[in-house]
C-alpha positions as CSV (number, residue, x, y, z in Angstrom):
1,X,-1.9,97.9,-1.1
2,X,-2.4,94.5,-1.8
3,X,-5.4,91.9,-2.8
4,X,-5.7,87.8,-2.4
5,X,-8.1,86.0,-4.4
6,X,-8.8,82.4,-4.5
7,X,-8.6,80.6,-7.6
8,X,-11.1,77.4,-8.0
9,X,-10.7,74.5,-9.8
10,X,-13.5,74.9,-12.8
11,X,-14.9,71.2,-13.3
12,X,-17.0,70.5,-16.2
13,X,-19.8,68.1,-14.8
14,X,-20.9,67.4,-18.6
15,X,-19.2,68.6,-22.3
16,X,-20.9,68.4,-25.3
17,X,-18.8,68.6,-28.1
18,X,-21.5,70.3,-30.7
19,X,-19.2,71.5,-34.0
20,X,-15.8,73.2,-35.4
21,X,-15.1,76.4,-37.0
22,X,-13.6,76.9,-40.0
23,X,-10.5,78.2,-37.9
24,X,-10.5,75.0,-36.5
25,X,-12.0,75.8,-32.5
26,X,-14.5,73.7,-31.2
27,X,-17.7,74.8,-30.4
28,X,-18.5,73.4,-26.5
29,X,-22.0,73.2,-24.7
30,X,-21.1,72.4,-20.6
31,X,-22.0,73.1,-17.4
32,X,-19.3,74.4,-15.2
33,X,-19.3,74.7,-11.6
34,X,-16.4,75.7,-9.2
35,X,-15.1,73.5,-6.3
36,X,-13.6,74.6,-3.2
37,X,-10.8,73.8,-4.0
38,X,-8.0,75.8,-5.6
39,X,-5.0,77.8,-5.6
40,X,-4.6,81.4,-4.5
41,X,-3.2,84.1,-5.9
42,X,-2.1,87.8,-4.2
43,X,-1.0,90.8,-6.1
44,X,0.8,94.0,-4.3
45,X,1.5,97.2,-6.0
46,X,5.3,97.3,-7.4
47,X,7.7,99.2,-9.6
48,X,7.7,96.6,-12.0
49,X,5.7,93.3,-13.2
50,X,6.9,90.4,-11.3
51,X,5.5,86.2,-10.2
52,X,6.7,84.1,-8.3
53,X,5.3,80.8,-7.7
54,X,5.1,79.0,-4.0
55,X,2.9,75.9,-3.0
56,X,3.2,72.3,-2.6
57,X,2.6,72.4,-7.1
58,X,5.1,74.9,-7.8
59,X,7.4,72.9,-9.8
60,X,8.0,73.3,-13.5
61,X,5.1,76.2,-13.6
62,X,6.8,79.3,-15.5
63,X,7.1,83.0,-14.2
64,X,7.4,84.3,-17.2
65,X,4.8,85.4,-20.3
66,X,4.7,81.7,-20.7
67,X,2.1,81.8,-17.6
68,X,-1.8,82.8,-18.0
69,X,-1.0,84.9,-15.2
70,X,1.6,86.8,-17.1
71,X,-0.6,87.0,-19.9
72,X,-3.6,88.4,-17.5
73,X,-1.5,91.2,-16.4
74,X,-0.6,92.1,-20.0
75,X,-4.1,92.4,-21.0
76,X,-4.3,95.6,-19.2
77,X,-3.6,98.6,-21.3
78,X,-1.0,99.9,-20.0
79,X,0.0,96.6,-17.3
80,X,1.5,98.8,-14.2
81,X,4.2,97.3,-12.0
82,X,2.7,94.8,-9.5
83,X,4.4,91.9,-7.3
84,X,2.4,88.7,-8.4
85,X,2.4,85.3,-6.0
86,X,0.8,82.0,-7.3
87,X,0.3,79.5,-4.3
88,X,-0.4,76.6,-6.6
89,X,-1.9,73.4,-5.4
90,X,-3.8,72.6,-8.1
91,X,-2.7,69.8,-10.2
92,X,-0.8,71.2,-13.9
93,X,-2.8,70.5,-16.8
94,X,-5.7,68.7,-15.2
95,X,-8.9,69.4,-16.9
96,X,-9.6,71.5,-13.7
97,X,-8.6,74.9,-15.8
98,X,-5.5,75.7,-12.9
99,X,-3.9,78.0,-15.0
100,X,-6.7,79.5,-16.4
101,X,-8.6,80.3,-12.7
102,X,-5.5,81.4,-11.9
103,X,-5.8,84.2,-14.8
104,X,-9.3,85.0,-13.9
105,X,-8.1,85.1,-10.5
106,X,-5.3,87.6,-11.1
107,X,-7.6,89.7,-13.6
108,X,-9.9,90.3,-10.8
109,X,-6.7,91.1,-8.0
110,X,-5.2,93.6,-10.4
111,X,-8.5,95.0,-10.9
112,X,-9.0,95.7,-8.2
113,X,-5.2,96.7,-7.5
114,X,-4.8,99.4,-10.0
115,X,-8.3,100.8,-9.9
116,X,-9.1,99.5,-13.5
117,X,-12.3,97.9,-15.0
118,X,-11.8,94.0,-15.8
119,X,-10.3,93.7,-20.0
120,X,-13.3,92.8,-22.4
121,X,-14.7,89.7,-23.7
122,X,-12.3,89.7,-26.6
123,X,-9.2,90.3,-24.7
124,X,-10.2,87.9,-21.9
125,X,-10.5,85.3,-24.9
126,X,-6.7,86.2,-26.1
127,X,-5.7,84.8,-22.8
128,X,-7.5,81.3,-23.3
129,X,-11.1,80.0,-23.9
130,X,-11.6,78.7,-20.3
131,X,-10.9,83.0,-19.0
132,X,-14.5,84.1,-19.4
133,X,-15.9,81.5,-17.7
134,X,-13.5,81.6,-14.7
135,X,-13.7,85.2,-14.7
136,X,-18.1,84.4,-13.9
137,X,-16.9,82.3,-11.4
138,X,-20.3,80.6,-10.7
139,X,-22.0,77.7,-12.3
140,X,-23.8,78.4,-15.6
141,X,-23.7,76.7,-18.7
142,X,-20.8,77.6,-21.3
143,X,-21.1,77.2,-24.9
144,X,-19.6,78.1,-28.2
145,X,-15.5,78.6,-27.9
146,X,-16.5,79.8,-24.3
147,X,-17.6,83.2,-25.4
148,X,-21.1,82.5,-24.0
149,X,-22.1,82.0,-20.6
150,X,-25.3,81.7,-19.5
151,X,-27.0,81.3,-16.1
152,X,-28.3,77.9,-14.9
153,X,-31.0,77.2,-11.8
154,X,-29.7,77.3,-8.4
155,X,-28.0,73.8,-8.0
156,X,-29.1,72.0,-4.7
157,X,-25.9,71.8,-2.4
158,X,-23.5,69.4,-3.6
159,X,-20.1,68.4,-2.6
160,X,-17.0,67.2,-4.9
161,X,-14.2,64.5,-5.1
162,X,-11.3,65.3,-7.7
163,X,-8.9,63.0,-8.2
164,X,-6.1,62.9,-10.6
165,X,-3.2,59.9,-10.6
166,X,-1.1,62.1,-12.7
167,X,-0.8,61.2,-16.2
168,X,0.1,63.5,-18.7
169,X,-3.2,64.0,-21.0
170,X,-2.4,66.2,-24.2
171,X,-5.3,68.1,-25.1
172,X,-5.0,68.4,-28.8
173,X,-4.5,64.7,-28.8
174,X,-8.0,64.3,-27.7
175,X,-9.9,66.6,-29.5
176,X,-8.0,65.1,-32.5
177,X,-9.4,61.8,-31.6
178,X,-12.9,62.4,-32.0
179,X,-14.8,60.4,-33.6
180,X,-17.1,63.3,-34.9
181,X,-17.2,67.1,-33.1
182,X,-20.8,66.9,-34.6
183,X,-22.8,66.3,-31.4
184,X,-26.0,67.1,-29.6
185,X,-25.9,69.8,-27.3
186,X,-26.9,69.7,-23.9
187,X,-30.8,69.5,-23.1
188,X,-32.0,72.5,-21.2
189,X,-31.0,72.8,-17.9
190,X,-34.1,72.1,-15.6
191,X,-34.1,70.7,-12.6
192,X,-35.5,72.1,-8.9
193,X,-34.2,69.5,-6.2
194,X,-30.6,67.0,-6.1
195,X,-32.8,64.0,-7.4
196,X,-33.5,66.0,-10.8
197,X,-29.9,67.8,-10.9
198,X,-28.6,64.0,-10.5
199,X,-31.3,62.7,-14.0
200,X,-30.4,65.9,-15.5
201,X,-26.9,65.1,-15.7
202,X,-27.0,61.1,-16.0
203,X,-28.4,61.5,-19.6
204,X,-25.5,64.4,-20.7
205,X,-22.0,63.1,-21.8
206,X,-18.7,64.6,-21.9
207,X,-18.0,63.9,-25.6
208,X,-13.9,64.2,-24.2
209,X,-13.8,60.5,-22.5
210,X,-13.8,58.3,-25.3
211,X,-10.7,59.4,-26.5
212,X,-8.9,60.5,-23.5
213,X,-9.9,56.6,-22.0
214,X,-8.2,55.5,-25.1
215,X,-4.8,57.4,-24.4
216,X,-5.0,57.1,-20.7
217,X,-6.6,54.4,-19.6
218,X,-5.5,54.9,-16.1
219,X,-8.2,57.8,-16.3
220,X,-10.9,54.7,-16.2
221,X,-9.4,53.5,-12.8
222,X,-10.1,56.9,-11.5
223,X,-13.1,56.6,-12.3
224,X,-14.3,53.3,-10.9
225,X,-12.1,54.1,-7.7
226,X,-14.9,57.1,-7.3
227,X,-17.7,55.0,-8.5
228,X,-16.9,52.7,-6.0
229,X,-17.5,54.4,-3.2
230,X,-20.5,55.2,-0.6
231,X,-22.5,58.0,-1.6
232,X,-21.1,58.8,-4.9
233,X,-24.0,59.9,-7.3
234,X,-21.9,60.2,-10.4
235,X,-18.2,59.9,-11.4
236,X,-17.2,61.3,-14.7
237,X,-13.8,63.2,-16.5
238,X,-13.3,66.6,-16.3
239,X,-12.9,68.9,-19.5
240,X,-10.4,66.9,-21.4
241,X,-8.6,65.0,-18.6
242,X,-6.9,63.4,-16.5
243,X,-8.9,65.0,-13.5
244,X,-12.1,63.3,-12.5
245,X,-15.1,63.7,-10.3
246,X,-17.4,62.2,-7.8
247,X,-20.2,64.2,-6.7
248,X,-22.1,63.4,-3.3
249,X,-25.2,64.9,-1.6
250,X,-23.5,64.7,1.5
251,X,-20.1,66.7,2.8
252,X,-19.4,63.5,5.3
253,X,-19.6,60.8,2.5
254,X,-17.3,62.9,0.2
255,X,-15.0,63.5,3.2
256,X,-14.7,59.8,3.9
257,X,-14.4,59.1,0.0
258,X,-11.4,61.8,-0.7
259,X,-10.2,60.4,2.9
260,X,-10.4,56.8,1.9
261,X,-8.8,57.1,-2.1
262,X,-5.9,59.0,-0.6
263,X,-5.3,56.5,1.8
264,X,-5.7,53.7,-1.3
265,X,-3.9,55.9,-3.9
266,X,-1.0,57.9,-2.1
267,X,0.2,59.1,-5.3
268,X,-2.9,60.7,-6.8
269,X,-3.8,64.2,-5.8
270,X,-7.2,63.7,-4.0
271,X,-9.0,66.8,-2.6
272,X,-12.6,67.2,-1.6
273,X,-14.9,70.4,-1.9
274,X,-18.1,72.0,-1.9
275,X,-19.6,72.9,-5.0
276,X,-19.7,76.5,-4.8
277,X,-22.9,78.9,-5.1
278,X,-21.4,82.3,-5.8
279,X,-18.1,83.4,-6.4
């Protein structure tokens, strides 16, 4: 037996940065969607726990309990023996949640795999705060440490330009540049047609860019490279970086785009996608 399951990139189209625990997490208000765009992962029944890695983004990306994937299996109690492959082609450490789609991803395979209902909300969390929200798979608004996921209105179809030139952005660096994590969250999500999703969205933030622009500031070339071009209704950073976004009403215009800032930037990764609906 044997199970493949794609992985999407998660993009945060806005972050609200709204407070911190005496533990020190940050509380998050965002709206996550999914993009077509992703790795895959397949999982085969085995006498013992294995990954291997494959795919044009393979380098440097452990197969050991260093991985999200590794972790994932662990959760289980008892993990069984299964042969895990990661084709990876999304960028490492992007603000796109790679590693931790490709948990969700392998949660769901193994699942499925050894006849077993998904880990809990608390174990899922053990993994990483992005698992819960990977593991819904469909756009919905994510708040707290990413313990609460709640459903959003049907978004109007919408396709997506990522792009990422490949800075290193250290998460913890951000978050520790903040200027406060005492923010307003996100108004109510409301909107019925792509004109209202688009004013929706233009008045949220992600509280992230500030500080990531002022470690990276090649993630503000990124951004006007997408902001520059035809059909682009909003460009903005993902999570906490380095990946950004350009969002277009139209699949053409966000072919041409992806098509266009890969001829421009041959060094960035560039991929466009639909938004997705449903997992």
């Amino acid at each position: 037996m044997s199970h493949r399951r794609f992985a999407p990139a998660k993009v945060n189209l806005a972050l609200h940065v709204t407070g911190r625990r005496a533990d020190g997490y940050h509380l998050l208000d965002s709206l996550v969607v999914f993009a077509g765009a992703g790795d895959w992962i397949s999982v085969a029944a085995d006498g013992a726990l294995t990954l291997d890695v494959t795919g044009p983004r393979s380098e440097g990306v452990p197969t050991d309990d260093r991985n999200l994937i590794w972790k994932a299996a662990q959760a289980f109690d008892p993990p069984l023996g299964a042969r895990i492959i990661l084709d990876k082609h999304l960028p490492h450490a992007g603000g796109i949640g790679g590693g931790s789609a490709d948990a969700a991803a392998a949660l769901h395979g193994l699942a499925a795999l050894w006849d077993r209902p998904l880990p809990g909300l608390a174990a899922q969390l053990a993994i990483g705060a992005d698992i819960p929200v990977c593991v819904h798979g469909a756009p919905c608004r994510m708040r707290g440490i990413g313990d609460v996921i709640e459903p959003v209105p049907p978004l109007p179809p919408l396709w997506i330009v990522l792009a990422n030139a490949g800075v290193a952005v250290p998460t913890g660096a951000v978050f520790s540049r903040l200027a406060t994590a005492e923010n307003p969250p996100l108004s109510d999500p409301d909107w019925s047609d792509l004109p209202g999703f688009v004013r929706w969205l233009c008045i949220a933030r992600n509280d992230l860019w500030p500080p990531a622009r002022d470690l990276v500031p090649e993630i503000g070339t990124v951004l006007d490279h997408l902001e520059a071009r035809p059909g682009c209704l909003l460009a903005r950073m993902s999570g906490s970086g380095g990946t950004c976004f350009g969002l277009f009403g139209a699949e053409d215009a966000a072919t041409d785009a992806a098509r266009a800032l890969g001829r421009d930037q041959p060094d960035w990764w560039v991929a466009s996608a639909p938004v997705l609906a449903a997992p």
